[in-house]
C-alpha positions as CSV (number, residue, x, y, z in Angstrom):
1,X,-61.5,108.6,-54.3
2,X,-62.3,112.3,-54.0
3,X,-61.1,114.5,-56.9
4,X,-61.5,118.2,-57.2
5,X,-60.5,119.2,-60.7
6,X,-60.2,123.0,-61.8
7,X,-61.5,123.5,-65.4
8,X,-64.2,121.3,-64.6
9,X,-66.4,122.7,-67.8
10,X,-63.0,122.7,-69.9
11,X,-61.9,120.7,-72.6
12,X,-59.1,118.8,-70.9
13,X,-60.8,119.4,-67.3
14,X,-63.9,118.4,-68.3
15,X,-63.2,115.2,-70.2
16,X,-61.1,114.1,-67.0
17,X,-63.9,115.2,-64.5
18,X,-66.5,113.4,-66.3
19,X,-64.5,110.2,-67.0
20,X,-63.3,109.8,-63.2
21,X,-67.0,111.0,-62.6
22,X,-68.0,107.6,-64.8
23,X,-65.5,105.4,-63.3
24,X,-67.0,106.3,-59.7
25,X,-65.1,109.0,-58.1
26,X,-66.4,111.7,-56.2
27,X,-65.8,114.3,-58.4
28,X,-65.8,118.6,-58.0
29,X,-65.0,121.1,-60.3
30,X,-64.6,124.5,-60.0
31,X,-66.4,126.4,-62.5
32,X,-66.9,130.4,-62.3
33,X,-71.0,130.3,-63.4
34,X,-74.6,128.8,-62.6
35,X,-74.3,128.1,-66.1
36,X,-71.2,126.2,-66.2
37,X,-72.6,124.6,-62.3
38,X,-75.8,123.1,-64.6
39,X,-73.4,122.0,-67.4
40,X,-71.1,120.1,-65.0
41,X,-73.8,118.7,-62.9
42,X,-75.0,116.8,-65.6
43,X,-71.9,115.0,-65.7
44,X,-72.1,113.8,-62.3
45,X,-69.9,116.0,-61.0
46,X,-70.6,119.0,-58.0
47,X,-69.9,122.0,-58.6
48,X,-67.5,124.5,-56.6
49,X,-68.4,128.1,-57.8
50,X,-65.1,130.1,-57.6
51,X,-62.3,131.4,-60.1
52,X,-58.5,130.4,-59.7
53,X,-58.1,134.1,-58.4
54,X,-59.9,132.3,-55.0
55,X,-57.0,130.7,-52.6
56,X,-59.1,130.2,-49.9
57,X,-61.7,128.4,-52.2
58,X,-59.1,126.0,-54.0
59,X,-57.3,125.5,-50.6
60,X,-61.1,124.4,-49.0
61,X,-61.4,122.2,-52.2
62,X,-58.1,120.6,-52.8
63,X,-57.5,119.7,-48.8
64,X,-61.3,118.1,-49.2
65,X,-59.9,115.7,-51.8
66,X,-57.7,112.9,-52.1
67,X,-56.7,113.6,-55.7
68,X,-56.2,117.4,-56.9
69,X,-56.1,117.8,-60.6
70,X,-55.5,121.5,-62.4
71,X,-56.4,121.5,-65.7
72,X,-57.9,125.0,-66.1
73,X,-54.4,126.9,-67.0
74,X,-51.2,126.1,-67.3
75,X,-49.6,129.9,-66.0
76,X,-51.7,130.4,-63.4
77,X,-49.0,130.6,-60.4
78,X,-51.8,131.9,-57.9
79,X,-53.7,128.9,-58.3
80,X,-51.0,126.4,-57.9
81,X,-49.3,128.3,-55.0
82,X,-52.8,128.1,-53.2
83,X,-53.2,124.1,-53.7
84,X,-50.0,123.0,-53.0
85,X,-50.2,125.0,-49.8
86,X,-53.1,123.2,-49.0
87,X,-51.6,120.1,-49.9
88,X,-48.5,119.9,-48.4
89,X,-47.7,117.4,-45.6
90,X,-50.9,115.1,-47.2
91,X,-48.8,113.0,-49.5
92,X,-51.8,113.6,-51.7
93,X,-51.5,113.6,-55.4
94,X,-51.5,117.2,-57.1
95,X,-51.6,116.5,-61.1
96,X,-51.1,119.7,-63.1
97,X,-51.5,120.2,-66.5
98,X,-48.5,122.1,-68.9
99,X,-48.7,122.3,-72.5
100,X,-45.8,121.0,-75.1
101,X,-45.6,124.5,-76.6
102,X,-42.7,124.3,-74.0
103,X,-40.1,123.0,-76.7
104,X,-41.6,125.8,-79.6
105,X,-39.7,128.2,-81.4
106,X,-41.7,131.1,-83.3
107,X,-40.7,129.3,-86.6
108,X,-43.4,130.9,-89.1
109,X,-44.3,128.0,-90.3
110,X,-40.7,126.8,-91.2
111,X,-40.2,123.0,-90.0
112,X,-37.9,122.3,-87.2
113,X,-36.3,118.6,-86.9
114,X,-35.7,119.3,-83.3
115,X,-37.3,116.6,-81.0
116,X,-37.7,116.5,-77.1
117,X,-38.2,113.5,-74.7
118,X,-39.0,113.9,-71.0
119,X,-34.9,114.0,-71.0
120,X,-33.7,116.6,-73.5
121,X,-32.9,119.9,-72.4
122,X,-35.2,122.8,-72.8
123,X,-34.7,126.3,-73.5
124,X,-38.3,128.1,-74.0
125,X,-38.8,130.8,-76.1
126,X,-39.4,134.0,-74.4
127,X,-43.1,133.2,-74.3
128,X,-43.0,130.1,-72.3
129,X,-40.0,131.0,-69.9
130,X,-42.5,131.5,-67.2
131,X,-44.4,128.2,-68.2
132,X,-41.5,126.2,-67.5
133,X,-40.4,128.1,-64.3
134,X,-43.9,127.2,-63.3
135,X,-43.2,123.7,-63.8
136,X,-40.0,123.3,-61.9
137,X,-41.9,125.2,-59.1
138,X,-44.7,122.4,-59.3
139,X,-42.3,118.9,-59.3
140,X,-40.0,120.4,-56.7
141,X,-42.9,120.4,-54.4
142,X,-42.3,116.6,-54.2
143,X,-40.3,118.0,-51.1
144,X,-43.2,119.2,-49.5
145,X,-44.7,115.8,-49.0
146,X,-47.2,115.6,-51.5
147,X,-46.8,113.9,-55.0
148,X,-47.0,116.5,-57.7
149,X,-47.2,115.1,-61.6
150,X,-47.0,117.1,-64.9
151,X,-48.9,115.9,-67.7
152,X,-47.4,118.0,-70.7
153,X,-49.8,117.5,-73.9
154,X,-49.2,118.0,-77.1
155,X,-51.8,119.4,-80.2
156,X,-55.2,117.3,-78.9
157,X,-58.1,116.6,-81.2
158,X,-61.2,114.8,-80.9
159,X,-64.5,115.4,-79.1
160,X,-64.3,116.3,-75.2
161,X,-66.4,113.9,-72.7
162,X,-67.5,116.2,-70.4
163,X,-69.0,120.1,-70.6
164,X,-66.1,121.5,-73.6
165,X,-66.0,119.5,-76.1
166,X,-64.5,121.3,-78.2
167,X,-60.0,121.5,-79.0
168,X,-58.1,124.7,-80.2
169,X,-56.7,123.8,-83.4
170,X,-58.8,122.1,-85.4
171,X,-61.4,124.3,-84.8
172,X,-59.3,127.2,-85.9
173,X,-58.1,125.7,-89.0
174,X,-61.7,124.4,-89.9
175,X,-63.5,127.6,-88.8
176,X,-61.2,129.5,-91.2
177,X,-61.4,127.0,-94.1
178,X,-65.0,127.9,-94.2
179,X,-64.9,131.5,-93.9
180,X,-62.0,131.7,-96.8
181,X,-63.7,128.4,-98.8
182,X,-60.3,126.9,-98.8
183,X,-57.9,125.9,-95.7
184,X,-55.1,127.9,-94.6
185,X,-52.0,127.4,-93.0
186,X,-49.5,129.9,-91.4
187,X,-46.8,130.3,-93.8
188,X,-45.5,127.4,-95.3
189,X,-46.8,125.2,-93.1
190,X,-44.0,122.9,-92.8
191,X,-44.1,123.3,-89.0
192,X,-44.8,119.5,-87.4
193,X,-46.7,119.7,-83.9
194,X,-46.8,116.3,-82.1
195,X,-50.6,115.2,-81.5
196,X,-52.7,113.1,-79.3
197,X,-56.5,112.2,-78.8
198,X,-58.5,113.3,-76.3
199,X,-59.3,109.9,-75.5
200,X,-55.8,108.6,-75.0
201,X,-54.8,111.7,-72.9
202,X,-57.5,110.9,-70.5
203,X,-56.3,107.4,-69.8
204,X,-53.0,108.9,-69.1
205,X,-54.6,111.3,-66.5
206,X,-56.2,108.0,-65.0
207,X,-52.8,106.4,-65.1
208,X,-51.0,109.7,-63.4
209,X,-53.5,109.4,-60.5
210,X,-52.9,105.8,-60.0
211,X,-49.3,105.4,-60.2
212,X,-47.2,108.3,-60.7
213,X,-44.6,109.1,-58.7
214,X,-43.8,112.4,-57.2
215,X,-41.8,114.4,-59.4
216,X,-42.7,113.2,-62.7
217,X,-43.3,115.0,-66.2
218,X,-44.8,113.3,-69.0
219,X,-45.0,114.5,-72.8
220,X,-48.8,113.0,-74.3
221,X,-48.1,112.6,-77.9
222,X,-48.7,109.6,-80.2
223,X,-48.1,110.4,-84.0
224,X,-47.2,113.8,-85.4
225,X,-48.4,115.7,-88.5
226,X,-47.6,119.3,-90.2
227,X,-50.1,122.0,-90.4
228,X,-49.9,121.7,-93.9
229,X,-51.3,118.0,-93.9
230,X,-53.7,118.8,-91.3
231,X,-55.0,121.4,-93.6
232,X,-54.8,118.8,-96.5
233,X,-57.3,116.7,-94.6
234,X,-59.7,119.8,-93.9
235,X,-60.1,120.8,-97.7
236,X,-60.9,116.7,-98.2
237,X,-63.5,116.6,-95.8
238,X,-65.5,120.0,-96.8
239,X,-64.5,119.5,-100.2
240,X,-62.6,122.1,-101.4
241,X,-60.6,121.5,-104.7
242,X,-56.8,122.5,-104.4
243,X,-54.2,122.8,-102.5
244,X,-54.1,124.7,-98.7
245,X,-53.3,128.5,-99.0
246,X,-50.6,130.2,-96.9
247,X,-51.7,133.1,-94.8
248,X,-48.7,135.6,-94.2
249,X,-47.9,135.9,-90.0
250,X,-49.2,139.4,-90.5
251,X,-52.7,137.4,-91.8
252,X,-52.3,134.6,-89.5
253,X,-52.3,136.9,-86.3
254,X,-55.1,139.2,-87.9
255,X,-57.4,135.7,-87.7
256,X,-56.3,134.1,-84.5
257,X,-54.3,136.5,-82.6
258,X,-50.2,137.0,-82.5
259,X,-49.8,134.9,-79.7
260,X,-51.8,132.0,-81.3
261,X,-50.5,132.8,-84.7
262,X,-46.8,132.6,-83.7
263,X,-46.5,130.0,-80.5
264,X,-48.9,127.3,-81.7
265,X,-50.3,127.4,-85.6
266,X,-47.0,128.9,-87.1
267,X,-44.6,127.1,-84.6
268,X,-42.9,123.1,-84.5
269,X,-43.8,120.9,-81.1
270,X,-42.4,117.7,-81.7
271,X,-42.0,115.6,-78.4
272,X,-42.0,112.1,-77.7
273,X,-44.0,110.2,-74.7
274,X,-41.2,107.8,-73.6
275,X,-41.8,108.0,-70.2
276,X,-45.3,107.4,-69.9
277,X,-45.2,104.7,-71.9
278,X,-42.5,103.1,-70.2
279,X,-43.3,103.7,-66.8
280,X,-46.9,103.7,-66.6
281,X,-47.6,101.5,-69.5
282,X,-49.6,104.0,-71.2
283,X,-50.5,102.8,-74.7
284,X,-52.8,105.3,-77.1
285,X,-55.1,103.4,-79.4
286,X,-57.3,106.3,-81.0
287,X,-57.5,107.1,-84.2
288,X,-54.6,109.3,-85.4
289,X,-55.0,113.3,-86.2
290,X,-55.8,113.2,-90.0
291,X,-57.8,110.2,-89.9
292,X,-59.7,111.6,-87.2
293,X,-60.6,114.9,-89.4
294,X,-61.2,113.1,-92.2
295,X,-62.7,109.9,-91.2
296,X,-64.6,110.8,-87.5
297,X,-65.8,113.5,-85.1
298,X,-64.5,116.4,-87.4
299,X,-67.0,115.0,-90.7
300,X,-69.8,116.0,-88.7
């Protein structure tokens, strides 16, 4: 098939680019740089220079393909206006990626035993409103005669396939671990975020493609931790005695910005994947989030 994948040199983009790429799909990805064109090209895939700003460019690109797959933002309305314009009447796939920060509450670091399915009721916190207006907008183009999926995933870890290889928070929990000589977490860090490998979100990208049907939403998740235990498991692998320290939200948004701070390291995500396991027979099999830290890509 032909793909054209935005965030082509992205973490998510990229690792589905280059493993559709691998499989031997005719892959492009827009990227906004002659750097990121070299860094994609290497992956097999062919570059289309342009920013999600570009309608005309995405429309050219998505009506080329068979398969359109947006994984460079998940707010972007521009962007997904301009494909599914392009798109309608094709009964082509358009698979758009959301993020499960959907079903957070600013909880500063307080746990939450609130947990969503593909069927529970949602009502975002002011921050996300948009994101999940966006995503009604998306699956009611099923009307439009093209088959628009949501893939909604939850905290991801692990190494990326293609061009970014790196995740978000990990990264930021590590980075800061060595700057302070002991990991951190936002406030208590009781807050749970549901998790799932890079590897195992791929496949269900793969899946989506193949047999999704129009209209559908799928939560990627398979385990769950708190930031406190993923904090845990950074202090065992650089070594550092003790327990994690708790950064006040004033400190937590000093190092990684408010937004960061209060929607993803200090909030609770906990959803559950039922429907693409059910219906598409999607079964993760990578290693789980502390594991992983402690025991693979994150010792390195």
């Amino acid at each position: 098939m032909k793909i054209f994948c935005t965030g082509a040199s992205g973490y998510i983009g990229g690792s589905v680019a280059a493993t559709l790429a691998a499989n031997g799909h005719q892959v492009t990805g827009l990227v906004r740089s002659a750097e990121k064109a070299d860094d994609v090209r290497a992956f097999g895939i062919a570059p289309v220079m342009g920013t999600l700003d570009n309608a005309q460019i995405l429309a050219s690109a998505a009506r080329a393909a068979d398969v359109v797959v947006n994984a460079a933002s998940a707010d972007h309305k521009g962007a997904v206006v301009a494909l599914l314009d392009a798109l309608a009447g094709s009964g082509k796939a358009f698979i758009h990626t959301s993020g499960s920060s959907i079903v957070g509450t600013r909880a500063k670091g307080e746990r939450s035993d609130d947990i969503f399915d593909e069927d529970t009721p949602i009502t975002p916190s002011p921050a996300r409103v948009a994101r999940v207006e966006l995503n009604h907008f998306i699956l009611g183009a099923h009307d439009r005669d093209c088959r628009p999926v949501i893939i909604c995933p939850s905290l991801i870890y692990g190494i990326g396939h293609g061009a970014g290889r790196d995740s978000v928070q990990v990264p930021l929990l590590i980075n800061l671990a060595k700057k302070r000589g002991n990991a951190a977490h936002a406030g208590p860090g009781e807050n749970i975020w549901s998790n799932v490998h890079i590897d195992d979100l791929v496949q269900l990208y793969v899946y989506a493609i193949e047999k999704a049907p129009a209209g559908a939403f799928y939560f990627a998740e398979n385990g769950e931790n708190s930031m406190r235990e993923a904090c845990e498991s950074v202090n065992r692998i650089l070594g550092y005695a003790g327990p994690p320290s708790a950064l006040t939200m004033q400190e937590a948004a000093a190092e990684w910005g408010e937004g960061t701070a209060e929607d993803t390291m200090a909030s609770n995500s906990r959803v559950r994947a039922k429907r693409a396991r059910a219906e598409l027979g999607w079964l993760p099999q990578a290693r789980g989030l502390t594991e992983e830290i402690e025991r693979g890509c994150y010792r390195e």
